[in-house]
C-alpha positions as CSV (number, residue, x, y, z in Angstrom):
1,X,-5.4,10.3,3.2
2,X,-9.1,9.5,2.3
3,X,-10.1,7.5,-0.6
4,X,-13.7,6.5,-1.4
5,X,-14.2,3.3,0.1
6,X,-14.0,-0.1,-2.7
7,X,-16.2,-2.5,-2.5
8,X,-14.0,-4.5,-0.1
9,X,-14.1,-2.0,2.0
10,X,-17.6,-0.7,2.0
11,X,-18.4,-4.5,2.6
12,X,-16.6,-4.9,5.6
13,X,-17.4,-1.6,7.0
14,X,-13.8,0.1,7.5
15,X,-12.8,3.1,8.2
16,X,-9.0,2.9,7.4
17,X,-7.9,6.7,6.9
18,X,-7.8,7.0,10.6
19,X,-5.4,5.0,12.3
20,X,-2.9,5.5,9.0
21,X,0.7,6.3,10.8
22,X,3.6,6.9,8.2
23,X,6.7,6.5,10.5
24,X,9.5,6.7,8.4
25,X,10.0,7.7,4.5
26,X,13.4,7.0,2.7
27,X,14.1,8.5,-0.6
28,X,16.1,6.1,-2.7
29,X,18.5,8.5,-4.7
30,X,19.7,5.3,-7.2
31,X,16.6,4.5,-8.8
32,X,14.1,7.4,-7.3
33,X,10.6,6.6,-5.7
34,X,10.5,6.5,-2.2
35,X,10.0,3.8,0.4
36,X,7.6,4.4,2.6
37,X,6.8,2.0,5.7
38,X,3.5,2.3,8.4
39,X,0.6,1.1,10.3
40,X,-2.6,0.9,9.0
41,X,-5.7,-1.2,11.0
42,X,-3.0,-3.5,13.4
43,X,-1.1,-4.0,10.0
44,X,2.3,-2.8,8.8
45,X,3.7,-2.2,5.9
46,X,6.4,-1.3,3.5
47,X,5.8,0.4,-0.1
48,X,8.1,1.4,-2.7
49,X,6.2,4.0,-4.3
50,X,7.2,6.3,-7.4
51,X,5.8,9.7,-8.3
52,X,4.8,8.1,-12.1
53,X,3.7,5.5,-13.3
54,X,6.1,2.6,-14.0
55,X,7.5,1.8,-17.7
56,X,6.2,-1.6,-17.6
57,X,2.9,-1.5,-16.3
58,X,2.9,-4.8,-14.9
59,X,5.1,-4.0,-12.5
60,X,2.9,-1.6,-10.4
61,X,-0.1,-3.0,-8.7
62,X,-2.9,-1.1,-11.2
63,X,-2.8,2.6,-11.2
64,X,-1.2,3.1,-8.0
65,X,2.7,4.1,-8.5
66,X,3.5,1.3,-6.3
67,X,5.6,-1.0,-7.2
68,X,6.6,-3.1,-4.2
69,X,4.0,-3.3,-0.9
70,X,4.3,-5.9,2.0
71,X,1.8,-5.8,4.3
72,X,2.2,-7.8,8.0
73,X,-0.5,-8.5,10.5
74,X,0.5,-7.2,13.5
75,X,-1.2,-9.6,16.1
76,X,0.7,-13.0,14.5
77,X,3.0,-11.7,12.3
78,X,1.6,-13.3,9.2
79,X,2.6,-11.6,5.6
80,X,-0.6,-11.1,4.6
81,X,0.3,-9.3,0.7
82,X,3.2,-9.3,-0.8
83,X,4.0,-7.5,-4.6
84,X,7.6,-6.7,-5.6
85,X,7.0,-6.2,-9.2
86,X,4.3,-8.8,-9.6
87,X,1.8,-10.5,-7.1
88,X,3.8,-13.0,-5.0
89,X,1.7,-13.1,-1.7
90,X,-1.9,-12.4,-2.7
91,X,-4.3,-11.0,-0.3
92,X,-4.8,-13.4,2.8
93,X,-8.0,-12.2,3.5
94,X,-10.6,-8.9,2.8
95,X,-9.3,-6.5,5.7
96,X,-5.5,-7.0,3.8
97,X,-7.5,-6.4,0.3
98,X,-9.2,-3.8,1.5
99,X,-6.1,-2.2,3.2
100,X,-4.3,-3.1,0.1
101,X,-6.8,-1.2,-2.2
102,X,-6.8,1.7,0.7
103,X,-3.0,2.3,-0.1
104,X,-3.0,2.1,-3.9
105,X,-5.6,4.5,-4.0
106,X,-3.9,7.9,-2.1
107,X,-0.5,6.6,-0.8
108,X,1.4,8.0,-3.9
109,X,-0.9,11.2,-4.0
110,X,-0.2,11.8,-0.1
111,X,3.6,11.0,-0.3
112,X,4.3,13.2,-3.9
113,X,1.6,15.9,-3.6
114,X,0.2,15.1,-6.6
């Protein structure tokens, strides 16, 4: 999955569509979407992401599909973004934004196809 790098991104340099791993993808058959949990750039995370766009558009994080993403740093363990329907962790720093705007930009293309 390669996005054209934000300005978080270009700024910092990062190359984040190479070390992307999806371990493990769930479909949730109640609700739909699909949870979809990985390492990206010594970070984890968990996404709830659907294949369109939510009813209420505040409660995916822009454009993206996603409507819940946690995102960990691996080294210390620190939740670094949180969203679950609305912002409750904001970005800790610009490698999380940046990983953060890396996700919402491809994560529902790569996991629906479209």
């Amino acid at each position: 999955m390669k996005t054209k790098p934000s300005s978080a991104t270009h700024t910092m340099d990062l190359d984040l569509g190479d070390d992307l791993v999806i371990t493990k993808t769930t479909r949730r058959h109640s609700a739909g979407g699909v949870w979809v949990s990985g390492t990206i750039h010594g970070h984890r995370f968990e996404a709830l992401v659907f294949p369109e766009h939510a009813e209420v558009p505040e409660y995916e994080i822009g454009d993206s599909r996603i409507s819940k993403l946690w995102l960990q740093r691996q080294g210390d363990k620190v939740v670094v973004y949180n969203w679950d329907r609305g912002q409750d962790v904001p970005a800790a720093d610009a490698t999380a934004a940046a990983i953060v705007d890396f996700l919402c930009a491809g994560l529902a293309e790569s996991t629906f196809g479209v």
